[in-house]
C-alpha positions in Angstrom: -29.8 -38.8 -48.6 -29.5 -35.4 -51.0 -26.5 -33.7 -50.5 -28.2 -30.6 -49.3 -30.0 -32.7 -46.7 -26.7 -33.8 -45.3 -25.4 -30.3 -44.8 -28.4 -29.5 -43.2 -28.1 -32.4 -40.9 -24.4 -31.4 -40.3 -25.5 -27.9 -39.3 -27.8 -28.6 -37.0 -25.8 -31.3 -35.7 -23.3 -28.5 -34.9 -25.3 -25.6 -33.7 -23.9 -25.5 -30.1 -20.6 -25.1 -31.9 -19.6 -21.5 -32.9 -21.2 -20.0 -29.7 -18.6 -21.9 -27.9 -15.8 -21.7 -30.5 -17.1 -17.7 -30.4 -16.7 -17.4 -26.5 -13.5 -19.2 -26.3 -12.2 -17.2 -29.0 -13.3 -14.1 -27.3 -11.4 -15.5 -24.1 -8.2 -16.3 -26.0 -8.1 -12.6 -27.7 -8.6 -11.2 -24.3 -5.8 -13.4 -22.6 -3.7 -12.8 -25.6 -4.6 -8.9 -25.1 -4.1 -8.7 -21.5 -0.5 -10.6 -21.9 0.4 -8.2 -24.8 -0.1 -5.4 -22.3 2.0 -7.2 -19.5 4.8 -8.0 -21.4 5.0 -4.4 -23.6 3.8 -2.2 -20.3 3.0 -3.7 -16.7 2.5 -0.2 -15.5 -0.5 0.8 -18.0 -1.9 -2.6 -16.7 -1.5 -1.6 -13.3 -3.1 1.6 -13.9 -6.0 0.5 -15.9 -6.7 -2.4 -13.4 -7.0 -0.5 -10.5 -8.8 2.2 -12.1 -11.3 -0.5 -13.1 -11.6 -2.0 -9.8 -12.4 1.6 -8.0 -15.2 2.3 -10.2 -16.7 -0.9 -9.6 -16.4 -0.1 -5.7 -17.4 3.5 -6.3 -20.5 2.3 -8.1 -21.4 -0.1 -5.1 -20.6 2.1 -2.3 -23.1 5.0 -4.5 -26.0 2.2 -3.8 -28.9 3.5 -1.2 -28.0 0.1 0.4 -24.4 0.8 0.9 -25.5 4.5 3.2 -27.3 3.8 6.7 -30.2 6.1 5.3 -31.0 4.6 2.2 -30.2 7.4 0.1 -27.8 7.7 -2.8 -24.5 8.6 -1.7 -23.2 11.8 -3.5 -20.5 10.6 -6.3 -17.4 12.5 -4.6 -18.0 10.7 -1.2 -18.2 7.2 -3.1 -15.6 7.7 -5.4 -12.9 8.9 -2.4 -14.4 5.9 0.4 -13.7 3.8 -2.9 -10.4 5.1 -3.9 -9.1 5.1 0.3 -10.3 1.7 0.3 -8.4 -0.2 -2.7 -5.4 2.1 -2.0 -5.6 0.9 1.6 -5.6 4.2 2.6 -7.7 5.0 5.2 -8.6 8.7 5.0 -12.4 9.5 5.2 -14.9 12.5 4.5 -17.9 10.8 6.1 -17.9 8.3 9.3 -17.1 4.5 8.2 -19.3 3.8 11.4 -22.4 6.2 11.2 -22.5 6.8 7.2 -22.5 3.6 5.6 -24.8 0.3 6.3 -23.4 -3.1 7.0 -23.1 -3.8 3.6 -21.8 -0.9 2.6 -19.0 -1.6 5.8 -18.7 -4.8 4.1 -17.7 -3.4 0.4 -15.1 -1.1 2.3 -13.8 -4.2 3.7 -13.8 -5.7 0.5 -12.2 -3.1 -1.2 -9.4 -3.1 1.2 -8.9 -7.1 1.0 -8.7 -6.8 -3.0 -6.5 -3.7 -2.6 -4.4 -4.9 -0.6 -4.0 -8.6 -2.2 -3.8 -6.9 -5.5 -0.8 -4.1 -4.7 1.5 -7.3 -2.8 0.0 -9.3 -6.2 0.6 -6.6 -8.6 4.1 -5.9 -7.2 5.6 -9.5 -7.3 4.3 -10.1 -10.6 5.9 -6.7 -11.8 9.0 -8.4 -10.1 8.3 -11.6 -11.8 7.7 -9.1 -15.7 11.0 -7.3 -15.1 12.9 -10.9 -13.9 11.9 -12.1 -17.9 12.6 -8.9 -19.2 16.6 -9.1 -17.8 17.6 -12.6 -19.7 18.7 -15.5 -18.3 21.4 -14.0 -15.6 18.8 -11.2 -15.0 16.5 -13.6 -14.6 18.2 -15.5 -11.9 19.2 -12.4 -9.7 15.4 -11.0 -9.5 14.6 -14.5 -8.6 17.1 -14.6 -5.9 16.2 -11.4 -4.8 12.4 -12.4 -5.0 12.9 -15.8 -3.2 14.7 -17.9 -5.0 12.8 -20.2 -8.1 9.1 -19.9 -6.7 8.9 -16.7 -8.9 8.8 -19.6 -11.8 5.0 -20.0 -12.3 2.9 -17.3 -11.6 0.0 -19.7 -10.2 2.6 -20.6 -7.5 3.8 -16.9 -7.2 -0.4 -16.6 -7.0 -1.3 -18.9 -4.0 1.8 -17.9 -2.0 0.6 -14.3 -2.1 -3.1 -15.3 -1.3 -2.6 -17.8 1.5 -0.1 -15.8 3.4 -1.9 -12.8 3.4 -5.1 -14.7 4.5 -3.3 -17.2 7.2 -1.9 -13.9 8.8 -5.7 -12.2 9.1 -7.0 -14.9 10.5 -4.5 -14.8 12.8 -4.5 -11.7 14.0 -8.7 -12.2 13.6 -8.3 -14.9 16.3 -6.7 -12.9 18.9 -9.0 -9.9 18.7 -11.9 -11.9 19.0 -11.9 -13.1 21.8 -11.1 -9.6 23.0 -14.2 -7.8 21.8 -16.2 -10.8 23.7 -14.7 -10.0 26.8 -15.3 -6.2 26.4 -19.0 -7.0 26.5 -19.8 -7.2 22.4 -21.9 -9.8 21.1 -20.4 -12.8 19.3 -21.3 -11.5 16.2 -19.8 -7.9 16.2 -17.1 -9.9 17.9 -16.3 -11.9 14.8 -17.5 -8.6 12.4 -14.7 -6.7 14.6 -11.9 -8.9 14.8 -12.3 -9.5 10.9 -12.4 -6.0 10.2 -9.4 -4.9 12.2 -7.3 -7.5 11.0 -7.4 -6.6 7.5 -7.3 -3.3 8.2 -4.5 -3.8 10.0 -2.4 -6.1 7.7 -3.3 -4.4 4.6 -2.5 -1.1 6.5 -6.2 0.6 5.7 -6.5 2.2 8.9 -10.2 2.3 8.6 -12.1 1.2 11.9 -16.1 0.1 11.8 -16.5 2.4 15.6 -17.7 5.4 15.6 -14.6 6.9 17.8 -12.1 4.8 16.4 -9.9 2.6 18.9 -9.5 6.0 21.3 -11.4 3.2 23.7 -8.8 1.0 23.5 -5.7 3.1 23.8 -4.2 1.1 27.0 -5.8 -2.3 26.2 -2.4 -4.2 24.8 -4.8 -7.1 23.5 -5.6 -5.0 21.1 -3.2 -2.6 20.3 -0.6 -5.6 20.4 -2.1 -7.5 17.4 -3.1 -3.8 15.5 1.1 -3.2 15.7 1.8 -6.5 15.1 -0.6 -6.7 11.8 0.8 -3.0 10.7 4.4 -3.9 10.6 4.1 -7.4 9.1 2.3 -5.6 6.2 4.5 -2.8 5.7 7.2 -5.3 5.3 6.1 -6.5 2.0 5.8 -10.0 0.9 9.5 -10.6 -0.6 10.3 -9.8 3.0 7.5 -12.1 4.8 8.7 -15.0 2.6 12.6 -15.0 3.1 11.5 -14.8 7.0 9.1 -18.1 6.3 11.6 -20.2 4.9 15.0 -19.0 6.5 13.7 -17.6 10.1 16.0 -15.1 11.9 19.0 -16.6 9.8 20.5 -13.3 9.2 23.4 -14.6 6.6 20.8 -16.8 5.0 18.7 -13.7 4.6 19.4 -11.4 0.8 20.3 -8.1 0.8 16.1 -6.5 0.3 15.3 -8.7 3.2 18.5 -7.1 5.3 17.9 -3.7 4.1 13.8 -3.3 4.4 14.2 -4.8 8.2 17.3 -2.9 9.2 15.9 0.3 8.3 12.0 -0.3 9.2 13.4 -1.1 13.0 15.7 2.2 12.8 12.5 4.0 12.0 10.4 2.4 14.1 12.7 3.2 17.2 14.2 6.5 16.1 10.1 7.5 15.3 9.0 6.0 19.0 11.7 8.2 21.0 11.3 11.2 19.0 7.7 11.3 19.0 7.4 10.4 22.8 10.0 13.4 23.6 7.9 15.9 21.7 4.8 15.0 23.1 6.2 13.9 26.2 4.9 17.1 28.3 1.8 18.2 25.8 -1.4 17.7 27.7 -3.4 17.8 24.8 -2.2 14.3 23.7 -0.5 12.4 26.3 0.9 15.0 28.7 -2.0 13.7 31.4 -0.9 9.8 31.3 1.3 7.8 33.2 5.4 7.3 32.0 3.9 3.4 31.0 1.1 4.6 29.0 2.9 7.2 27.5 5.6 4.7 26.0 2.8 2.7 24.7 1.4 5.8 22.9 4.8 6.6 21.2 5.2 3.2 20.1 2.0 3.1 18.7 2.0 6.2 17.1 5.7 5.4 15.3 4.4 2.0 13.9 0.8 3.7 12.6 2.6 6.9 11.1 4.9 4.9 8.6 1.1 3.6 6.9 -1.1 2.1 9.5 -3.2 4.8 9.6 -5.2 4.1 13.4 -4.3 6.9 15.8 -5.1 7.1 19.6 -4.5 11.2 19.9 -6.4 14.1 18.0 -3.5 15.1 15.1 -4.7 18.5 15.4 -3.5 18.4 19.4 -0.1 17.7 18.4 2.8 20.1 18.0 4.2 21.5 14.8 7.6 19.5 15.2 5.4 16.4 16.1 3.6 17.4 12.6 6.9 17.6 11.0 8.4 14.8 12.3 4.7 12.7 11.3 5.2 13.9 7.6 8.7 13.0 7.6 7.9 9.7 8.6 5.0 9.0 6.6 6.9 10.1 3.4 9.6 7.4 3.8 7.1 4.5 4.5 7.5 0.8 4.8 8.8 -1.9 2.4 8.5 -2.4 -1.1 5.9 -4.9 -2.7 4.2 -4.2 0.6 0.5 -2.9 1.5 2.7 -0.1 3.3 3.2 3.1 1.1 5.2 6.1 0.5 8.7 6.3 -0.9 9.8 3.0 0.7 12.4 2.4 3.3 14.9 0.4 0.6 14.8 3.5 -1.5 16.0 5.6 2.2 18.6 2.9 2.6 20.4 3.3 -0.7 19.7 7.0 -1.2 21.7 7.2 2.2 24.2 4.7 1.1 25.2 6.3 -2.1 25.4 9.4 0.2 28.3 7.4 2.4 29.9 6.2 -0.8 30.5 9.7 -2.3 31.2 11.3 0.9 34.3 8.3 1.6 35.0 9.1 -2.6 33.7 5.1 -3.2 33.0 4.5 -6.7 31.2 1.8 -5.6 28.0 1.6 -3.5 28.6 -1.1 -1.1 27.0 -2.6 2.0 26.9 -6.3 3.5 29.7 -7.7 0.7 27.1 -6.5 -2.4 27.5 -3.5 -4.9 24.6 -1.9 -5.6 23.8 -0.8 -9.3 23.8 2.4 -10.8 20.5 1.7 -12.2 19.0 1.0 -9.2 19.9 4.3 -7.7 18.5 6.3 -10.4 15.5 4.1 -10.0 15.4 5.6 -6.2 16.1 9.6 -7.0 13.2 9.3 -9.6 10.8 7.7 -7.2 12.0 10.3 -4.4 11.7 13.1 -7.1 8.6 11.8 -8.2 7.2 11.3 -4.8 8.3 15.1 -3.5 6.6 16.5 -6.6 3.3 15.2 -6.6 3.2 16.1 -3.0 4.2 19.8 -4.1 1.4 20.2 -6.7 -1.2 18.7 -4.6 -0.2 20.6 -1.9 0.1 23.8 -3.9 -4.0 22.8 -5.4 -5.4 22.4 -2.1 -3.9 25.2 -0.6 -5.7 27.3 -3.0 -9.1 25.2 -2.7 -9.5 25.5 1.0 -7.3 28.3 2.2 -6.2 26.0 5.3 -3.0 26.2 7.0 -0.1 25.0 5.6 0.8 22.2 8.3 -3.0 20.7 7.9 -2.6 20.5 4.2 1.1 19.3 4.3 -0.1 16.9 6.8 -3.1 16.0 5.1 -1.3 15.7 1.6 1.5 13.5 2.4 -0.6 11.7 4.2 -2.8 10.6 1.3 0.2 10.1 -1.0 2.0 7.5 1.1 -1.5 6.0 1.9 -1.5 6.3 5.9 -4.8 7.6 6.6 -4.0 9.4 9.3 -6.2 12.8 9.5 -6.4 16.4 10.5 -10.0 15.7 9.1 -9.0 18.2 6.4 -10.4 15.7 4.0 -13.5 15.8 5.7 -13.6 20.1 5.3 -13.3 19.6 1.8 -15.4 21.1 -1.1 -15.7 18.3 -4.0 -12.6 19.5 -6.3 -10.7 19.2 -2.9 -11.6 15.7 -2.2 -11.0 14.2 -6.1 -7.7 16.2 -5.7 -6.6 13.9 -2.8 -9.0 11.4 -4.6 -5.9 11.7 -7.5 -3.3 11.4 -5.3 -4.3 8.3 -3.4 -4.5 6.9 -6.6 -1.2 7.3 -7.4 0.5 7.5 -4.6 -0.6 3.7 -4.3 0.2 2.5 -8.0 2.8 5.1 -8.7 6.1 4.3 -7.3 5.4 0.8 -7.6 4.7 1.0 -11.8 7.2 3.6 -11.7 10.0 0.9 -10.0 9.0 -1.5 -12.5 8.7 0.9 -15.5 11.4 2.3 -15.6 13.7 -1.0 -14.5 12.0 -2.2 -18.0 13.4 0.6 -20.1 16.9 -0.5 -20.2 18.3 -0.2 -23.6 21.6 -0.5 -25.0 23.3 2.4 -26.6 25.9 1.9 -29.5 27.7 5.1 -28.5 28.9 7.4 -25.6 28.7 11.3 -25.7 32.4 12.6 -24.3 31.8 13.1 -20.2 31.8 16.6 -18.5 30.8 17.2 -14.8 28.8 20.2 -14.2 29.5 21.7 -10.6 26.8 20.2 -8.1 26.1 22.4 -4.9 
């Protein structure tokens, strides 16, 4: 055998070779590339996968199969029904029930699933980024405030997000199935129903596959119940969901997130279901006609929904201005962090309003359940808050200008898309095109901004080999 017959032999012998070497180098410089992006700056990888994932859903929801005519739906419509569904938003400019197909239904409900699994993902792995970033004692408190050492592999960190999220939808699926049967339904809108309120629900999307939304149902407690129920274990946030899995109702074995997030979420919650009862108690546009029973029930729904749910059993143009103001407060603050609820959070309230008590007693410590809280953290909350309170102004102030509505119904409709509710003065609806990728902008970041922001800036601690003399300007 020549020696040129041999590397002939040996090169066809190893043909199959570099296309495989080729795609698993490939695969390697694209891990390698997406890990060099995590470590240097979660937030641009936050940003550019959600960006990614919306276009994809924009581009299948633009598909004549996605619209219940069979024509192309116009870009603007897409691209919002995309960006409300992986922001689990909920707002709308056409009807989820009479505009799209099943399958177009179906990538909505997609879209919230993957939304929603990828902001409680997205979070705790953020959590898990800042954790390495902190060395070794860092390291141990974000665990402990994360749950202890399952934040060790992300895989782990990966299936605990994944199969609590799903176990909890099924279960909510379960009890509103057999409701929908009862009320007459077939077995398989049954099953399409109860699937597609329960992630709605849990991922707090708000969006509802009926025409007239779950008006229908607004004194049937089997399915209001699990609708609550599914809302507030979402806006909790997963940190929250798995301290209560593995420690129950043990307050002192609870940490101080866990205390914090449930403390304040029930204060809402209560504070929001007495105030908005009293304001509406007597207006016969909402529930002014119903009995004292049915009337509670609508208050307590109506608290849990405006803090990110997003369903609504009244007409939020019937409603008064304070019940407006009130609704915009409320939707601003939010629900937990690392949650599918959005807004500010409730944790950033809690110390904002602790740091408030400290410098009112003259504490130079922030201090609350036998823990000091850290300076850092509490600049971490003003710039959220700030942040928050400013993209609200600007996007208030744009479409103010672009539809010449009032200012309640834009306020109402603005804040409303920046903490991701979904509830509706069906402003969005009104909308010319530069109005609806104005809130289209907004949803976007109101759902990946104050979580990158959190994480960001937590990240961009360095030390500093010198201190500029102090002097205290005069505040207020």
């Amino acid at each position: 055998m020549t020696q040129r017959q041999s590397r002939s032999e040996s090169a066809v012998s190893w043909q199959p070779g570099p296309p495989e070497r080729e795609g698993l180098w490939i695969f390697t410089r694209l891990r390698d590339f997406i890990d060099n992006i995590a470590n240097s700056s979660p937030a641009r990888l936050a940003l550019t996968t959600f960006a990614v994932v919306i276009l994809v859903f924009t581009a299948l929801l633009s598909l004549p199969l996605s619209s219940a005519t069979g024509t192309v739906t116009p870009l603007h419509q897409a691209l919002f029904t995309a960006v409300s569904a992986v922001c689990v938003t909920g707002l709308t400019v056409v009807s989820t029930a009479a505009h799209w197909s099943f399958f177009g239904q179906l990538i909505i409900l997609i879209g919230i699933f993957v939304g929603g699994l990828g902001t409680l993902t997205l979070a705790s792995l953020l959590a898990l980024m800042v954790s390495k970033r902190l060395g070794v004692r860092g390291k141990l408190i974000a665990q402990e405030a994360m749950n202890a050492g399952r934040l060790g592999e992300v895989g782990t960190l990966l299936r605990i997000v994944i199969v609590t999220s799903v176990v909890i939808e099924a279960a909510l699926a379960l009890a509103l199935i057999p409701r929908f049967l009862a009320l007459g339904e077939s077995f398989g809108q049954s099953v399409w129903h109860g699937v597609f309120y329960s992630i709605s629900a849990f991922n707090n999307a708000g969006f509802t596959p009926h025409s007239d939304g779950i008006v229908p149902y607004e004194t049937d407690l089997w399915i209001l119940v699990p609708l609550m129920l599914g809302v507030f274990l979402g806006s909790l946030g997963f940190p929250v969901v798995m301290v209560l899995q593995q420690n129950g109702l043990n307050w002192k074995k609870w940490n101080l997130h866990t205390k914090l997030t449930i403390q304040v979420s029930f204060i809402l919650l209560g504070a929001g279901t007495v105030l908005w009862g009293l304001m509406e108690w007597e207006n016969v546009r909402t529930i002014g006609g119903m009995d004292d029973a049915d009337k509670v029930i609508h208050s307590l729904f109506a608290s849990v929904m405006t803090r990110s749910g997003g369903f609504n059993l009244v007409d939020q143009n019937q409603m008064d201005s304070t019940t407006m103001l009130l609704t915009d407060a409320l939707m601003f603050a939010g629900g937990g962090s690392a949650s599918t609820a959005g807004g500010i959070k409730v944790t950033t309230i809690a110390v904002m309003f602790l740091a408030i008590v400290a410098e009112a007693r003259g504490d130079s410590d922030v201090k609350i359940y036998g823990r000091t809280i850290p300076e850092g953290t509490m600049r971490v909350a003003i710039s959220v808050i700030v942040a928050g309170a400013t993209l609200v102004a600007v996007s208030a102030l744009l479409l103010l200008q672009i539809s010449g509505a009032s200012l309640d119904r834009v306020l109402f409709e603005t804040i409303s898309a920046f903490a991701t509710v979904g509830l509706s003065t069906n402003l969005s609806a009104e909308l010319p095109p530069s109005g609806v990728y104005v809130l289209s902008a907004l949803m976007f970041a109101g759902r990946v901004g104050t979580v990158t922001l959190a994480a960001a800036l937590a990240l961009r601690q360095r030390s500093q080999l010198y201190h500029y003399p102090e002097e205290r300007p005069i505040i207020g």
